[in-house]
N, C-alpha and C positions, 0 to 999 in steps of 0.2 A: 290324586287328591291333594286338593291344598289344605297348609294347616291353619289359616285363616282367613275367611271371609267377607270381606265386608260391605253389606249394601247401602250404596249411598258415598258418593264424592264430593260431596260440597265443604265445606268449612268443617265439619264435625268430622266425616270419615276420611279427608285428608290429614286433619289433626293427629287421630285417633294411628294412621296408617304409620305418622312418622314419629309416633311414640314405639309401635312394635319392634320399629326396627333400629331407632336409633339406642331404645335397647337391647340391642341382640337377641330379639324373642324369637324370628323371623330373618328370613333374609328374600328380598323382593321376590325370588321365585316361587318362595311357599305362601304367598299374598294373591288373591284375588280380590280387587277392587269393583264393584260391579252399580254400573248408575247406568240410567237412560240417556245420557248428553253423550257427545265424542270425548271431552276433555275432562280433565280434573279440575274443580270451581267453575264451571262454564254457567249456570245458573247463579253463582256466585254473580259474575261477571255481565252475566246479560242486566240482571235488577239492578245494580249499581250505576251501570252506564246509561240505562235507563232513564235515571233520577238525576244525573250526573252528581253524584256524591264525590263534594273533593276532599274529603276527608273521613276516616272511619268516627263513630261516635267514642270506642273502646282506645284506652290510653297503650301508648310504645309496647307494656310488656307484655300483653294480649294479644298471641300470634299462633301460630301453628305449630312450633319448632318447642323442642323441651326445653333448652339453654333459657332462662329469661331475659339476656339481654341478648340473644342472636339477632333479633330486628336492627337494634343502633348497633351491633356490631356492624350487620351487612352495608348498614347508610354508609359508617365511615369505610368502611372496605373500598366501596362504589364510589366515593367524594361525590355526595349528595352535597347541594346546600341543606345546610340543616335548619335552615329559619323554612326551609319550606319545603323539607322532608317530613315537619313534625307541626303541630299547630296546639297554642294554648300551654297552661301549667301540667299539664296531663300530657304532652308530648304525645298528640292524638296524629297517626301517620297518616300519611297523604295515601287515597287509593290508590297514585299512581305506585309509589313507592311499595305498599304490601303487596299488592299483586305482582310488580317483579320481583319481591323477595319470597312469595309462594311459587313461584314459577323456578326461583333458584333453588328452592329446601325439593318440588316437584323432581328436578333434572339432575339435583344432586342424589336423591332417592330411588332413581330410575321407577318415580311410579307408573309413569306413563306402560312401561313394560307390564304393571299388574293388573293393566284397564280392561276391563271386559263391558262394553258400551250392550247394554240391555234394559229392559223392563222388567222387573220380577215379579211373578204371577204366583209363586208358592212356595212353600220354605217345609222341609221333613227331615222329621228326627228318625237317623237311621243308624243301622251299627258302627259305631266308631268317629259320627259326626253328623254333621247334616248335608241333604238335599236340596240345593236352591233352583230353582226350575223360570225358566226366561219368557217370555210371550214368541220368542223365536224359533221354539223348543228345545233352546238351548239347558244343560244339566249343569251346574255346577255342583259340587263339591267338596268340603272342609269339614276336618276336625273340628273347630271351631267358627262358630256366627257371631257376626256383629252386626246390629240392624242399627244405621246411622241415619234415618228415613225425617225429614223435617215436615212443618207444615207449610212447605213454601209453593207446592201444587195444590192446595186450596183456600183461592183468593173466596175473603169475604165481602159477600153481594146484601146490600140492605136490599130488603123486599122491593121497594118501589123503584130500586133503577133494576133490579129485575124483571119487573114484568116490564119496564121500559125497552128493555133489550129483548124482550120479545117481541113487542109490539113496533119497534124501528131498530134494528140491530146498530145501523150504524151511527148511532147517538151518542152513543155512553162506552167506554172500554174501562175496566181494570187495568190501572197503571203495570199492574203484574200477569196479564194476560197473554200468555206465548205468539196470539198473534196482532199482538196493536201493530197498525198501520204506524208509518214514521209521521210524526205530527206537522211536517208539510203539507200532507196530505187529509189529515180533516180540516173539519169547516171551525172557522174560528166566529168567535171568540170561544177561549175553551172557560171552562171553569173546574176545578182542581175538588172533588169534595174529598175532606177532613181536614183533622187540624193539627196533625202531629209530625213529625222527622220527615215522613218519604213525603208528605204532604210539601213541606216546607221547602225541602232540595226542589220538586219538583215544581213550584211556583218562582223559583231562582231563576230555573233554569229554562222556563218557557218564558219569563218577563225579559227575560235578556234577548232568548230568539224574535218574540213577539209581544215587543213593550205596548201595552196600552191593550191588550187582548187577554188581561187574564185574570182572572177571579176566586179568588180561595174562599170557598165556603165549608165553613164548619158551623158546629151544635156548640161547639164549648168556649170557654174563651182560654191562651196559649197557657198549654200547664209546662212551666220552666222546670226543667229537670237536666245538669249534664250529664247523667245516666238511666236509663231504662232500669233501674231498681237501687236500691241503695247502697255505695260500696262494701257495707258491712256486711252485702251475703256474701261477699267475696272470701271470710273468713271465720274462724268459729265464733264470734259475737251471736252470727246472728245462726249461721247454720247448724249451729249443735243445740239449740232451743229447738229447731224445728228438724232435728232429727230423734228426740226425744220424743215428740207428737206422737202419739201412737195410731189414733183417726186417721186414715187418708183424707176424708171428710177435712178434718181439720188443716191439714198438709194443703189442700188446695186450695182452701179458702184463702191462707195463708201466702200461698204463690198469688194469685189473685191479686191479693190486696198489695202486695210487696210492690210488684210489676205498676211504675211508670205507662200505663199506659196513654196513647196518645200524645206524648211527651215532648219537646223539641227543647234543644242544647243551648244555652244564652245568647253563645255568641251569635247561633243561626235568627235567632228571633232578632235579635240587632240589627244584621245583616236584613231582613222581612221588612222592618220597621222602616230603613235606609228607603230600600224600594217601594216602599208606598207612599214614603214623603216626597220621594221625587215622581210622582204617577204614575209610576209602571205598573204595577201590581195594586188588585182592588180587593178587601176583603169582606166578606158578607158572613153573618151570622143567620142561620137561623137552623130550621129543623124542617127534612122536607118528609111530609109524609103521599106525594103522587106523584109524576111527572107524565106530562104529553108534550108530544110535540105538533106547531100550529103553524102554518106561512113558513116550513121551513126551522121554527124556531123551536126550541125545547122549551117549556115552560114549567115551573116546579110551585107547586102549590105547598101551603103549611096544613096542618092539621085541622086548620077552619076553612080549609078551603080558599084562601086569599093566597092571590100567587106574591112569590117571594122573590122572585127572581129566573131571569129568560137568559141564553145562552146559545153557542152553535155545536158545542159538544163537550158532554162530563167525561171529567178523567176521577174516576175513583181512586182515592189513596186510602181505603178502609181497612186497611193489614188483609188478614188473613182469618179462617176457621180456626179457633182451637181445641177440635175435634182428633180424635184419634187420627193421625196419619198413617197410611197404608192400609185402611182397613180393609179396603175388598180384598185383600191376601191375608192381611192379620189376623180376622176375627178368625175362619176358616182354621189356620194356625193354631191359634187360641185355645178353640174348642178340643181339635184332636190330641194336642199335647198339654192340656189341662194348668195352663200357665195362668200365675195367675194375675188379676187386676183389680183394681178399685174400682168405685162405683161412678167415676169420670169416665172409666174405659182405657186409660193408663197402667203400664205395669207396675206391679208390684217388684219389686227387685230386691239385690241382697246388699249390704253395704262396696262392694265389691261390683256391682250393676250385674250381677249378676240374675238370668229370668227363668233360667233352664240347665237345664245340664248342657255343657259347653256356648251355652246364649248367653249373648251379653245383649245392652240397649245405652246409647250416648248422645246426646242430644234431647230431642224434645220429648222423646220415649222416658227419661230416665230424670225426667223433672219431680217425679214425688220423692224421689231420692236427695238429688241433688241441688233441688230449692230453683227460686227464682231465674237462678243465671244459667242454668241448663241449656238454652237455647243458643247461648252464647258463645262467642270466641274464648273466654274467660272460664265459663265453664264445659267446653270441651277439651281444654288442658286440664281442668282439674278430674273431668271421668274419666279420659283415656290414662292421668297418671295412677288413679285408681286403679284399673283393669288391670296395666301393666305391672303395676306392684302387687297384685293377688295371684302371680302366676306364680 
């Protein structure tokens, strides 16, 4: 039996992993790491390269590791250039750069050694810990759970490029879709819908391959934000108001309205603005409520019915559900060990993330606790430093 668990490898349960051990709670043998990918951050990895993100949005101290300045330690270790290890007054790292410094806090931790590549189909509280159960019929094991489960396997579909992708599948893909064709291979001209960050990278990075072929349509017009929420939930300003809230009601509404969403970073709109003054890049407004495809062509109508705009193939950039993740295991979970939730479907938790007897929750689970930034590189240092200080 291992004496902790944790499902889920991406940015949170790597966080989370290299907080146990770097303080001494654990030592990587009594660790089980348990995600569907082969590697640690591989979904991480896959979305970013995706969009090709050359930069994180989150500033230098925002990383994985406890130390907060282990990031610029590692650049100067490595003799990075530092004009272009780091970008902006916020010293925002280069993808390339965090990902070999996760790859190094990874190899330094020997997590690789606590990988258990699976899908998890159920989770039981038994004596002396829990029961995690695989789709392979594989059992794990632990004292203690830690459920580090994101929404990043459920991309959000507006209704009408849904039944579009029913009615011609290969029209339209979700930029976050495990299996988009490489964009060699659809028919151009693409058009990008929304209007925010992955939207943005990802009209960069197709005007560049395919100057003159690409089209970003949004509903809104660019909301400038250089972060996805305001920094003051970074500290008690704003978190100890909305840990007073005693509503969950209220708690979410609260995350809601905090949450930048849609949002893109100054510099990136700058950058947007460049390439549309020199034609690469086209952008259309409007709001589509049909799409058909005719001659070959996709066609998007508005809500009167007048078409708005024809194309050879939608790339949606609409984020994600944020719906309970995990739920065809969770709820199940839920029910038999009486844990409890708000009326979103989120847990309820203790200051501590704590959901159960030996359960924990960090990441997007553990947001009516932890406010806005929960989902975050930012605020997964600040639950796992929680977790590990209540032990």
């Amino acid at each position: 039996m291992y004496k902790w668990v944790i499902v889920g490898g991406g940015v949170q349960g790597i966080t989370m992993a290299t907080f146990l051990l770097r303080k001494k709670k654990i030592t990587t043998s009594e660790l089980a790491i348990v995600d569907p990918y082969s590697e640690p951050l591989e979904k991480w990895k896959h979305y970013t390269s995706s969009i090709s993100m050359p930069y994180l949005r989150s500033p230098v101290v925002h990383h994985i590791d406890v130390e907060t300045f282990s990031l610029q330690a590692f650049v100067k270790r490595k003799t990075y250039d530092w004009n272009t290890a780091f970008y902006g007054r916020f010293k925002r790292p280069s993808l390339q750069v965090f990902n070999e410094y996760c790859e190094h806090i990874i190899e330094d931790l020997l997590l690789k050694n606590a990988w258990i590549q699976g899908r998890v189909r159920g989770a039981n509280r038994m004596e002396g810990g829990w029961s995690v159960q695989l789709d392979n019929g594989q059992e794990i094991l632990g004292e203690n759970l830690i459920l580090a489960i994101g929404i990043s396997e459920q991309p959000s579909w507006p209704e009408w490029a849904e039944v579009l992708k029913n009615e011609s599948y290969n029209s339209v893909y979700h930029i976050f879709d495990s299996d988009l064709p490489s964009f060699e291979h659809l028919k151009r001209p693409f058009t990008i819908v929304g209007g925010g960050i992955t939207s943005v990278h990802l009209a960069l990075k197709l005007s560049t391959l395919f100057p003159n072929d690409v089209t970003l349509f949004k509903r809104h017009s660019f909301r400038l934000h250089d972060f996805d929420s305001d920094p003051a939930w970074l500290g008690p300003k704003n978190q100890l108001p909305f840990r007073k809230l005693e509503s969950y009601k209220e708690r979410r509404e609260k995350i809601i309205g905090a949450r930048h969403k849609g949002s893109v970073p100054r510099d990136l709109h700058i950058k947007l603005l460049h390439r549309i003054q020199r034609g690469e890049l086209s952008v259309v407004d409007g709001s589509a409520e049909r799409a058909i495809v005719s001659n070959g062509q996709i066609l998007i109508h508005d809500d009167q019915d007048n078409l708005i705009h024809q194309t050879g193939t939608l790339l949606l950039a609409t984020g994600f559900k944020p719906t309970l993740p995990g739920r065809e295991w969770l709820t199940p979970m839920i029910h038999k060990h009486h844990l409890k939730c708000a009326e979103c479907g989120y847990p309820i938790v203790s200051k501590s993330l704590q959901w159960g007897p030996n359960l924990y929750v960090i990441g997007a689970l553990a947001e009516l606790e932890m406010g806005p930034i929960a989902r975050n590189i930012s605020g997964a240092r600040q639950a796992a430093e929680r977790i590990v200080s209540s032990l």
